[in-house]
Jmol script that loads the backbone (N, CA, C; Angstrom):
load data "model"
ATOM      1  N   UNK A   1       0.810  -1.207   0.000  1.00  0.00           N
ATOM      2  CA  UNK A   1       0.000   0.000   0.000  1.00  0.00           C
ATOM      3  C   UNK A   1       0.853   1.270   0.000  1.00  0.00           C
ATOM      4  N   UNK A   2       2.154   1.195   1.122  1.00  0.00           N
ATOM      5  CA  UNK A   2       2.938   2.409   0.651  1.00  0.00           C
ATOM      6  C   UNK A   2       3.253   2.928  -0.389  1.00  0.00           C
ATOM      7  N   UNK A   3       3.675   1.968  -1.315  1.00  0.00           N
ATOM      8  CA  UNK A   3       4.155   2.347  -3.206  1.00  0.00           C
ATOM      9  C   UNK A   3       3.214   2.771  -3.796  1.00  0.00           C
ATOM     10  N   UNK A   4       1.683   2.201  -3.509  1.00  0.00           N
ATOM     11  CA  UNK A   4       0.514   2.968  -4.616  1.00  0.00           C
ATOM     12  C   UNK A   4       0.630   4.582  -3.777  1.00  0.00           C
ATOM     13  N   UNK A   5       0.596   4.674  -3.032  1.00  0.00           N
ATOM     14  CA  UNK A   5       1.073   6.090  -2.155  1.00  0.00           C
ATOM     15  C   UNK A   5       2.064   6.829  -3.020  1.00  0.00           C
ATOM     16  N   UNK A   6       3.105   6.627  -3.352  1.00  0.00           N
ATOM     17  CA  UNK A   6       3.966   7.237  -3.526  1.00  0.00           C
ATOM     18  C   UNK A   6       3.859   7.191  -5.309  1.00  0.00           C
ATOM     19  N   UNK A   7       3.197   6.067  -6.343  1.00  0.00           N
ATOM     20  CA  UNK A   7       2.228   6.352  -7.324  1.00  0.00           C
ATOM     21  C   UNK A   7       1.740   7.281  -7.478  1.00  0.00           C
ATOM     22  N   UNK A   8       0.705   7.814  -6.583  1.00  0.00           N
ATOM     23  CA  UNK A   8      -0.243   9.272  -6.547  1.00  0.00           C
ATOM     24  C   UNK A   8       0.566   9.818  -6.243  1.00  0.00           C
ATOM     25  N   UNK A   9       1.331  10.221  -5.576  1.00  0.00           N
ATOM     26  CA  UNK A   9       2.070  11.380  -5.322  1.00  0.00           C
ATOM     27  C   UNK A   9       3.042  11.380  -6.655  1.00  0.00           C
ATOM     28  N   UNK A  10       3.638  10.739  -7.214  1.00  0.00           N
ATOM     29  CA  UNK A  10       4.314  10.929  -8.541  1.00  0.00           C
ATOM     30  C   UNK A  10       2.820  11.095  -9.706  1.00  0.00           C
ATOM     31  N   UNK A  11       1.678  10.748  -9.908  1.00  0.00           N
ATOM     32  CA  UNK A  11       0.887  11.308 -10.627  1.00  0.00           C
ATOM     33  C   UNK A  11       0.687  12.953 -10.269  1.00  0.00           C
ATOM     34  N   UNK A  12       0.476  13.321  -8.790  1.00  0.00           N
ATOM     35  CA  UNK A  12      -0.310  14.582  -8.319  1.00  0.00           C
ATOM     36  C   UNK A  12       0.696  15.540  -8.510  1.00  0.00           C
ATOM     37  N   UNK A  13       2.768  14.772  -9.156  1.00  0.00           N
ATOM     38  CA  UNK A  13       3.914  15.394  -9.004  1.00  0.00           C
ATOM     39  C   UNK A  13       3.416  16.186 -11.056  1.00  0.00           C
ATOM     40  N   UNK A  14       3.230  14.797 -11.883  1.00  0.00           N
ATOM     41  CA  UNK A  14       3.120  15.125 -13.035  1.00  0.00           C
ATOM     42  C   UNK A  14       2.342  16.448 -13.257  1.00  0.00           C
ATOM     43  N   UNK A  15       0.682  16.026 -12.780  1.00  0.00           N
ATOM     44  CA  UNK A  15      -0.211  17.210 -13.002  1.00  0.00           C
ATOM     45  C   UNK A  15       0.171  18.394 -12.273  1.00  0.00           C
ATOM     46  N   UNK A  16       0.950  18.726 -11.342  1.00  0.00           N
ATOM     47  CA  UNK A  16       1.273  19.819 -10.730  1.00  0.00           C
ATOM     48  C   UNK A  16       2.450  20.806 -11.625  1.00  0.00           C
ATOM     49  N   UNK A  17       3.578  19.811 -12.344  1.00  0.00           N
ATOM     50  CA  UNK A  17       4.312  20.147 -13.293  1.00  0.00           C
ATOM     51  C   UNK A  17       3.387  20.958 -14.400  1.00  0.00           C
ATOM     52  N   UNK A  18       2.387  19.972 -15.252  1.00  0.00           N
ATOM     53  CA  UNK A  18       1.861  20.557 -16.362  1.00  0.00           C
ATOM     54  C   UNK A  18       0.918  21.813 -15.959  1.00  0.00           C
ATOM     55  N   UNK A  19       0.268  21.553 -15.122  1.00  0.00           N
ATOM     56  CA  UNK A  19      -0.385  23.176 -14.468  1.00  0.00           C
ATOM     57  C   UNK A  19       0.469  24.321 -14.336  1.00  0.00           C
ATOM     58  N   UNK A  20       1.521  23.881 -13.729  1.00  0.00           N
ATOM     59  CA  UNK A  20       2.540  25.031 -13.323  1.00  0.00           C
ATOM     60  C   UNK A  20       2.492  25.535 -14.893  1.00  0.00           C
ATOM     61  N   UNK A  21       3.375  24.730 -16.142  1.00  0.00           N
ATOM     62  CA  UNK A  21       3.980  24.872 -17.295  1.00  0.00           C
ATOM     63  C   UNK A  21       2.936  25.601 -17.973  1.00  0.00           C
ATOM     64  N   UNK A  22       1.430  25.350 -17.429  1.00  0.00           N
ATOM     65  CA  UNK A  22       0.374  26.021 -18.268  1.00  0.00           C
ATOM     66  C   UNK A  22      -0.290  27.416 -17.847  1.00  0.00           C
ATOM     67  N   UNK A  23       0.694  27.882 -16.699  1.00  0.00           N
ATOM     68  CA  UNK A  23       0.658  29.307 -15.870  1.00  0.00           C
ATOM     69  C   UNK A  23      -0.719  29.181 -15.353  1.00  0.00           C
ATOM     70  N   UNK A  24      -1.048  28.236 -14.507  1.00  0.00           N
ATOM     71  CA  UNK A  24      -1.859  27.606 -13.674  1.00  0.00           C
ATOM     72  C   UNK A  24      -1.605  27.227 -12.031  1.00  0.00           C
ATOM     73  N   UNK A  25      -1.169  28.733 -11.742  1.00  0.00           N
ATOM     74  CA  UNK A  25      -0.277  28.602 -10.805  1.00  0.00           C
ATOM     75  C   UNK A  25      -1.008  28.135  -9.568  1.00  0.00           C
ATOM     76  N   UNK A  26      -1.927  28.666  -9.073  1.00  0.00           N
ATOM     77  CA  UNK A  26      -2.551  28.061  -7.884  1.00  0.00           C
ATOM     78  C   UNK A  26      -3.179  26.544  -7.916  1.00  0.00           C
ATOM     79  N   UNK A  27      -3.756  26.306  -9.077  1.00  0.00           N
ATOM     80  CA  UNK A  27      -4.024  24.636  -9.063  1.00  0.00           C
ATOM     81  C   UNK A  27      -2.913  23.696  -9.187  1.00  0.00           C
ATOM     82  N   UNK A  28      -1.703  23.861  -9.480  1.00  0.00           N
ATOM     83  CA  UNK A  28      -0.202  23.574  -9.470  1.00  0.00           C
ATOM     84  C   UNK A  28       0.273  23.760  -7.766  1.00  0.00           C
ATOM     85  N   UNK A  29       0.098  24.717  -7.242  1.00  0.00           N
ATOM     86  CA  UNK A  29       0.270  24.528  -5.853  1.00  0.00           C
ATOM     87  C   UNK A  29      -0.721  23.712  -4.968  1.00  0.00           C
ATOM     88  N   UNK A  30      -1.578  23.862  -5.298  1.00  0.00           N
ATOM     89  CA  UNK A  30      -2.743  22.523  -5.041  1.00  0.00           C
ATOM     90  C   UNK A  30      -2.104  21.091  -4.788  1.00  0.00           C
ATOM     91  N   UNK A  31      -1.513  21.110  -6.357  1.00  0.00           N
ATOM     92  CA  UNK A  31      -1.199  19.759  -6.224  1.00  0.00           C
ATOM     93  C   UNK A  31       0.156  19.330  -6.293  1.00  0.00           C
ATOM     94  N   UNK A  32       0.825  20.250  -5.650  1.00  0.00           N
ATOM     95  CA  UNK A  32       2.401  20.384  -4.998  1.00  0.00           C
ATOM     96  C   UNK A  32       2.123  20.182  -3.734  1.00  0.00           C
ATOM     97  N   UNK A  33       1.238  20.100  -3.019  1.00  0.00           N
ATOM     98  CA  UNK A  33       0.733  20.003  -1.514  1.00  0.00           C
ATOM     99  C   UNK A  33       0.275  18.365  -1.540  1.00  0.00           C
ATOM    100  N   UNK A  34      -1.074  18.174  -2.197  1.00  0.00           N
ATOM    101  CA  UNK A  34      -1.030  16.985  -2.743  1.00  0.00           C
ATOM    102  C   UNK A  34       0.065  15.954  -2.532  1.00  0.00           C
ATOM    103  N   UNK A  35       0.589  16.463  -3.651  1.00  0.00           N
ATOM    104  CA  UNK A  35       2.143  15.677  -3.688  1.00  0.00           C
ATOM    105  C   UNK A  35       3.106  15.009  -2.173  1.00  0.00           C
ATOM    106  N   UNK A  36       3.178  16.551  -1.865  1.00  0.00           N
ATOM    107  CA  UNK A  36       3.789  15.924  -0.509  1.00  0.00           C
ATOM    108  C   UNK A  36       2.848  15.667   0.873  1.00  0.00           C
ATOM    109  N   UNK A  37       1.466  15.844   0.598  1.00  0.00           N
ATOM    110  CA  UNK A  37       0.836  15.207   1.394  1.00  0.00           C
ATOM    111  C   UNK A  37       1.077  13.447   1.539  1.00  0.00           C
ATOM    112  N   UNK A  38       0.792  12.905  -0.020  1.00  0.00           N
ATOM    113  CA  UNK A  38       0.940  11.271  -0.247  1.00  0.00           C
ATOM    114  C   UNK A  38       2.072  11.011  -0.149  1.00  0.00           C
ATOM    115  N   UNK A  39       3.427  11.633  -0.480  1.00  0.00           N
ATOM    116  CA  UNK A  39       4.738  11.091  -0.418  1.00  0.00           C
ATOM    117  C   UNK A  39       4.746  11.048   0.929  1.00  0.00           C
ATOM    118  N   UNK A  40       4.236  12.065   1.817  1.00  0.00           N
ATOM    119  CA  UNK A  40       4.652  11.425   3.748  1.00  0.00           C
ATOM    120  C   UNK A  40       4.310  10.541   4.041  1.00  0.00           C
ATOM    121  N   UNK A  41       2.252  10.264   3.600  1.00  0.00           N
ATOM    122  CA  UNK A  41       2.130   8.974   4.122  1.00  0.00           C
ATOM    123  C   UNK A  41       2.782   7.787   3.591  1.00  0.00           C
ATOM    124  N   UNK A  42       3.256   8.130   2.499  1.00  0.00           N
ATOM    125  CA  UNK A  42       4.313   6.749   2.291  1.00  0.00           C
ATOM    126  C   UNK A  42       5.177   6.064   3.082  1.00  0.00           C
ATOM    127  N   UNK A  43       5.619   7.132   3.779  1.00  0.00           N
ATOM    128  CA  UNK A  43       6.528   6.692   4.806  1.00  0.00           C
ATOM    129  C   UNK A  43       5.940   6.695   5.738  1.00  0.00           C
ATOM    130  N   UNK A  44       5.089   6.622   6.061  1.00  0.00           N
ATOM    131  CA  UNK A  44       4.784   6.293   7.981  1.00  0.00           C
ATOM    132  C   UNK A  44       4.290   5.172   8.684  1.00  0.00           C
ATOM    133  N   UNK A  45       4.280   3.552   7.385  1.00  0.00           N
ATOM    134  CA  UNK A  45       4.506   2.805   7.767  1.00  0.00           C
ATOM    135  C   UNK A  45       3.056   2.324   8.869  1.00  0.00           C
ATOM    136  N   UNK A  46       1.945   2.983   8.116  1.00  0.00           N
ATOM    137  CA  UNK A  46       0.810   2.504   8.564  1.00  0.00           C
ATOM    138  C   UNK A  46       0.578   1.172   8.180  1.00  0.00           C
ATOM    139  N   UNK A  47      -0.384   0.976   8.951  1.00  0.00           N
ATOM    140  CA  UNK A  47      -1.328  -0.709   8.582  1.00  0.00           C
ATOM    141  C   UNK A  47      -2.031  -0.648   7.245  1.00  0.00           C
ATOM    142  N   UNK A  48      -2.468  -1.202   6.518  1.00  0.00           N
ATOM    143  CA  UNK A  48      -2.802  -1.205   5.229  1.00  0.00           C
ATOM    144  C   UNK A  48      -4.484  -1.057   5.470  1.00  0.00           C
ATOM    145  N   UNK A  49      -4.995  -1.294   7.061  1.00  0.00           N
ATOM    146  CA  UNK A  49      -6.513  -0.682   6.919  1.00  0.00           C
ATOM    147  C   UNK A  49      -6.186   0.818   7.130  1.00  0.00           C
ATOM    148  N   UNK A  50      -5.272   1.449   7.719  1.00  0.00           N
ATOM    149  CA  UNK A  50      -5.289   2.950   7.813  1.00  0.00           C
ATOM    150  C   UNK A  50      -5.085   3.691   7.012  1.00  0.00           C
ATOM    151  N   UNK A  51      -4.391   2.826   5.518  1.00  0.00           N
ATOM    152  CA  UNK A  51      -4.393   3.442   4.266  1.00  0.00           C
ATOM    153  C   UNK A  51      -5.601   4.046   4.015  1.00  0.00           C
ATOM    154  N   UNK A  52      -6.256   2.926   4.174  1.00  0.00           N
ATOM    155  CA  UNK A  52      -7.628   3.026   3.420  1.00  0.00           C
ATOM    156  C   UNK A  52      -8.556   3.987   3.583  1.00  0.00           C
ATOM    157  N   UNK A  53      -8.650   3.896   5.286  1.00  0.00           N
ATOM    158  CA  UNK A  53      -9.875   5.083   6.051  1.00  0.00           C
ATOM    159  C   UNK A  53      -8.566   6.103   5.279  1.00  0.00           C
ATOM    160  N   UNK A  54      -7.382   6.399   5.329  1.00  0.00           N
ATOM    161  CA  UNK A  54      -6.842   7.560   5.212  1.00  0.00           C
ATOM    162  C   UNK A  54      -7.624   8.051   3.268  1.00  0.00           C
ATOM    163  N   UNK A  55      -6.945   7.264   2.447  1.00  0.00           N
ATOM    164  CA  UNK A  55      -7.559   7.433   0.852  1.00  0.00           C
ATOM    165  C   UNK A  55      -9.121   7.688   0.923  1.00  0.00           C
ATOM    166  N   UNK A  56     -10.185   6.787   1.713  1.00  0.00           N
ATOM    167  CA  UNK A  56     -11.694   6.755   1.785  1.00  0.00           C
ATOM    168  C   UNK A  56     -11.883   8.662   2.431  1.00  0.00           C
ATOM    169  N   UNK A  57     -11.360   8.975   3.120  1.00  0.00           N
ATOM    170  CA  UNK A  57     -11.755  10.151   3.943  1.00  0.00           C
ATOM    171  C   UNK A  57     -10.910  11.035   2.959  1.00  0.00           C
ATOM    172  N   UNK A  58      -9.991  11.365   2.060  1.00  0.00           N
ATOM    173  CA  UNK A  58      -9.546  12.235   1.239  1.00  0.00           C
ATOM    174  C   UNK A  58     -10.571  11.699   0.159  1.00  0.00           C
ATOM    175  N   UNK A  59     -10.711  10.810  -0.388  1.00  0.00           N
ATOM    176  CA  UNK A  59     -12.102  10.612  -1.331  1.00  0.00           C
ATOM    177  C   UNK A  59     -13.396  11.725  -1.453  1.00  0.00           C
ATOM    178  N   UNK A  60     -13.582  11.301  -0.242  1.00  0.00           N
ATOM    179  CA  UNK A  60     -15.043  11.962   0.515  1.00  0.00           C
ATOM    180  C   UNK A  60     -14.671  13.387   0.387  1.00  0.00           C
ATOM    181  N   UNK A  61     -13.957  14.252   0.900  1.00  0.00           N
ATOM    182  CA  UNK A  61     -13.666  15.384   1.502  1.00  0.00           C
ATOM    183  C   UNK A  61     -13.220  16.125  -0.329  1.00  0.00           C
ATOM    184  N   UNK A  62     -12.645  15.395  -1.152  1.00  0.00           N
ATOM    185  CA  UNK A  62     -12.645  15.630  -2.449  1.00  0.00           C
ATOM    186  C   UNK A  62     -13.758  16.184  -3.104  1.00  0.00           C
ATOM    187  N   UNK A  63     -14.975  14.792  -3.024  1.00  0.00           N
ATOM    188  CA  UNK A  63     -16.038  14.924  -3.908  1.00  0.00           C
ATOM    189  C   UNK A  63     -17.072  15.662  -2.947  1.00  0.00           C
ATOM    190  N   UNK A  64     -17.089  15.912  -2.028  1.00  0.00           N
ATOM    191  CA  UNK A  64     -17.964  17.050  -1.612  1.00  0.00           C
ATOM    192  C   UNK A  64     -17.469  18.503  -1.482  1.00  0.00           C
ATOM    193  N   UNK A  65     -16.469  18.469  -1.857  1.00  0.00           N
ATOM    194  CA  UNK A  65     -15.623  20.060  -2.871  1.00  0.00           C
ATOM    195  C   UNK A  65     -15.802  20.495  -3.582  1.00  0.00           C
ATOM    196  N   UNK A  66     -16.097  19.129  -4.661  1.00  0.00           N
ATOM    197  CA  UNK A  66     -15.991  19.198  -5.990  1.00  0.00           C
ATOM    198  C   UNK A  66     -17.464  19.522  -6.341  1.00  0.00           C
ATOM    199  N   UNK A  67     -18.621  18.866  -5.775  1.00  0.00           N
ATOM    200  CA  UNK A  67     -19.661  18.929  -5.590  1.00  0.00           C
ATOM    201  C   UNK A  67     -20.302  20.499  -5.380  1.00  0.00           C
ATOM    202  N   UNK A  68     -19.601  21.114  -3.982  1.00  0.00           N
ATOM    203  CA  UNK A  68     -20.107  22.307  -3.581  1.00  0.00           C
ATOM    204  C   UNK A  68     -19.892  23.299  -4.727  1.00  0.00           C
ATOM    205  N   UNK A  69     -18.179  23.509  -5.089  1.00  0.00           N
ATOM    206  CA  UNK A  69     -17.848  24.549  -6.221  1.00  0.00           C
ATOM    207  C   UNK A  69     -18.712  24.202  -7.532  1.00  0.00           C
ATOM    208  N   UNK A  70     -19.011  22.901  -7.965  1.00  0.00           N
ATOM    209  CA  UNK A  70     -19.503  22.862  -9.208  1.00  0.00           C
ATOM    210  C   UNK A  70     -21.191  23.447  -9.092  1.00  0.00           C
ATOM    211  N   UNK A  71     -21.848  23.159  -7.984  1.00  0.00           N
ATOM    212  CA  UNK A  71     -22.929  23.602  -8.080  1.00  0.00           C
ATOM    213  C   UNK A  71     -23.399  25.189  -7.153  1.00  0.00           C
ATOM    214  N   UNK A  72     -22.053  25.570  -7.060  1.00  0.00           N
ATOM    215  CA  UNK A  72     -22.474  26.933  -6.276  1.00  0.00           C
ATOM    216  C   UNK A  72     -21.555  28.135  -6.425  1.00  0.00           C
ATOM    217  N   UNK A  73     -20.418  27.453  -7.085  1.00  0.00           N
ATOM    218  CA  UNK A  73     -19.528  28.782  -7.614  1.00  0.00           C
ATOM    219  C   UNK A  73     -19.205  28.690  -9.359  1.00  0.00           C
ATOM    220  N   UNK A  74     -19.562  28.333  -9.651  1.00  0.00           N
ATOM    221  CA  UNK A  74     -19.209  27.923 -10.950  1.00  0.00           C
ATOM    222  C   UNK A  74     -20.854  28.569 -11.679  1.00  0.00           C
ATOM    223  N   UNK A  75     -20.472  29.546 -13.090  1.00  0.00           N
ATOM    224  CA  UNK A  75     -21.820  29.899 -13.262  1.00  0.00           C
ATOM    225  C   UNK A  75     -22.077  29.030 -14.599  1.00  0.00           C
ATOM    226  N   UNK A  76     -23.371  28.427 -14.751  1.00  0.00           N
ATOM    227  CA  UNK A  76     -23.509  27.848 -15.709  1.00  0.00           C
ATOM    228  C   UNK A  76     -24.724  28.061 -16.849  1.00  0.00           C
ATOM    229  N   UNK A  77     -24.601  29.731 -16.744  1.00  0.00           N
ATOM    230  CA  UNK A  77     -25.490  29.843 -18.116  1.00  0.00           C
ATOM    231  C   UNK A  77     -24.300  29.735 -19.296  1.00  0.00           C
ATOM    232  N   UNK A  78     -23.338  29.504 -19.421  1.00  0.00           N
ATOM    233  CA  UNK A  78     -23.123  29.549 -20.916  1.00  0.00           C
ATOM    234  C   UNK A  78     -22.406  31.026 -21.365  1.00  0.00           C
ATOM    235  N   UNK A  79     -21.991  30.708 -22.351  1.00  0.00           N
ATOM    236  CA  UNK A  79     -21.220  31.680 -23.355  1.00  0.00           C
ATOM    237  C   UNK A  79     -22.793  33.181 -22.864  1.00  0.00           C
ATOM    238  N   UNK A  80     -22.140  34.445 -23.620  1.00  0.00           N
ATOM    239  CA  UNK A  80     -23.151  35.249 -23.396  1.00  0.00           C
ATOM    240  C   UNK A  80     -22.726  35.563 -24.774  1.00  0.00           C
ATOM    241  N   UNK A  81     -24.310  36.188 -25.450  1.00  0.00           N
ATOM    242  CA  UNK A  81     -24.111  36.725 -26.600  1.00  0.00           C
ATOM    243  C   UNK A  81     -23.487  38.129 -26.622  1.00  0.00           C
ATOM    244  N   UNK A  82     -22.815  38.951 -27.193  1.00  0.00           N
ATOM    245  CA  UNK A  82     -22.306  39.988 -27.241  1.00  0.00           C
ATOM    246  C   UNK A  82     -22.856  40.924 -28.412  1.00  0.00           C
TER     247      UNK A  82
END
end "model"
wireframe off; spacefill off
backbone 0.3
color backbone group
């Protein structure tokens, strides 16, 4: 379970690179935090159920983010005619 850990954190390393490269600077620091959030727990040599509640509870805490901004900050009429 540690190595798929340190997997995401080399994925959350990639997308943080290409954000940065795409002057996407704050979602690049996002996931420069990311990054070294999963590379610690790599090392701390938890039990492989504490992975889990740990991944299940960043899951959760994700998609009810993702959830709130998409349906409450994000405007979705569309292009405007000009």
């Amino acid at each position: 379970m540690p190595g798929m850990y340190r997997v995401i954190a080399f994925i959350c390393l990639l997308v943080a690179a290409m954000t940065y490269w795409g002057d996407n600077v704050t979602l690049s620091l996002i996931f420069f935090g990311k990054t070294a959030f999963f590379a610690a727990l790599s090392y701390m040599r938890l039990s492989e159920r504490m992975y889990l509640n740990i991944y299940n509870a960043y899951m959760v805490i994700f998609f009810v983010s993702f959830v709130y901004y998409i349906f409450f900050q994000v405007d979705l009429t569309g292009p405007q005619a000009q």
